[in-house]
N, C-alpha and C positions, 0 to 999 in steps of 0.2 A: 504494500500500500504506500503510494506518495503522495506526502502531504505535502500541497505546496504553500508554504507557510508565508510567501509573498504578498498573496494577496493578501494577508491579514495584517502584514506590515506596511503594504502600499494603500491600506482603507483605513488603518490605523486611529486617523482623527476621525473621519466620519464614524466608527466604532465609538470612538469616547463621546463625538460630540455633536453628531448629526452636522443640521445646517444652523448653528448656534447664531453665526455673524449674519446670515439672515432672517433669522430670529424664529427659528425650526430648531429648535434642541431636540436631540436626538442620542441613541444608544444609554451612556452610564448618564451622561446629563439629564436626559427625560428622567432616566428610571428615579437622582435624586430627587427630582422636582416634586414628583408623583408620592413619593415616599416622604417627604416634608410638608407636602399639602396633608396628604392622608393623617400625617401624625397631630398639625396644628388643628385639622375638624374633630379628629377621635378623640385626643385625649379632653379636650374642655367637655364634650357630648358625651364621653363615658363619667367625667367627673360627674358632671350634673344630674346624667341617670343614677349614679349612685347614689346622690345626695336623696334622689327623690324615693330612692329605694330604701334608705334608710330613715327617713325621714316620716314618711306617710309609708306605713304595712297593710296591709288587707290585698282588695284589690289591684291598688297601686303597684305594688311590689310583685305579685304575681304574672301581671300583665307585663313588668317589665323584664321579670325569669321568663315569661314565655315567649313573648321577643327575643332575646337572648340567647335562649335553646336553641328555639330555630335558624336562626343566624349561622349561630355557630356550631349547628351541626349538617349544614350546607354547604358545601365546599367552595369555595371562595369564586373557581372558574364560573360556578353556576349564577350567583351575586352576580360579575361581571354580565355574563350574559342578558341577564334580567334587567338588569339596569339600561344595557345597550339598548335594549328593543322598548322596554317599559317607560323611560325616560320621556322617548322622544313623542309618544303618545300622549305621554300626559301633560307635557308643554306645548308640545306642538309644533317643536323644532329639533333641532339636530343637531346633538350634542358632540365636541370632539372626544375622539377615544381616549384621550391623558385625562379630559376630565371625565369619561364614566369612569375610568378605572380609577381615578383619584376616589371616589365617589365612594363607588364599589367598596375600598381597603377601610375605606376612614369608617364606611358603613361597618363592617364586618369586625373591625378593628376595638369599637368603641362599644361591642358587646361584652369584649373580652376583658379590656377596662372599667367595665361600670363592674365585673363582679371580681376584679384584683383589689380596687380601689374598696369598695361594700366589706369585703373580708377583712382589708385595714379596718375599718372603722368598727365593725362586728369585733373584731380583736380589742378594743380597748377596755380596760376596765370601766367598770360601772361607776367606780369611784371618779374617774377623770370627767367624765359627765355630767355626775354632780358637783362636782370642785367648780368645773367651768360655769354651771348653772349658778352655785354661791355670787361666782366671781362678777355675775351680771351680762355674763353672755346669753345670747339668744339661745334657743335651741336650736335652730338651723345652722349658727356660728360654730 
């Protein structure tokens, strides 16, 4: 087998960088872009499901583990999918593919965070709750 390892050193920038200078990021660049959009939606959206999960229980909370299940027992490709086709129906327009898949991860992403973040908070002691509560903090604080 020959590998001809040219072309991967004669495409090299386009590999790392698409068409950057004309303002088409491409290859590792997209992929960061895609991966820091996704993280700055997910992480505030799984905080805040958490907060809401721990804050308000009954229904609240269940709707938000059932959400959550399903999400993330979905495989991530399928997400993408869904969103590609699903999107553009319910806007009514045509979304680019960096943003469903931005979309997509931050979606899938802030499932997984709202129950890392729940399980901190589930972890504290009862006593730090009530200290905070003396101290004049809110209960949402």
């Amino acid at each position: 087998m020959n590998a001809n390892l040219a072309v991967i050193a004669d495409n090299l920038d386009y590999l790392l960088w698409g068409r950057l200078a004309e303002g088409q990021p491409g290859g590792v660049a997209l992929t960061l872009l895609m991966a820091i959009g996704a993280t700055l939606l997910a992480l505030p959206g799984g905080i805040a499901l958490a907060g809401l999960a721990w804050r308000y229980g009954g229904l609240v909370r269940r709707l938000l583990f059932l959400w959550a299940e399903i999400i993330r027992g979905i495989p991530l490709i399928f997400v993408i999918f869904w969103l590609w086709y699903l999107l553009p129906m319910l806007t009514g327009g045509d979304l680019p593919g960096a943003v469903t898949v931005t979309l997509a991860l931050a979606w899938f992403t802030a499932a997984s965070v709202m129950h890392s973040v729940l399980a901190g908070l589930q972890s504290l002691p009862k006593g730090q709750y009530e200290a905070a509560l003396t101290q004049g903090f809110a209960p949402g604080q």
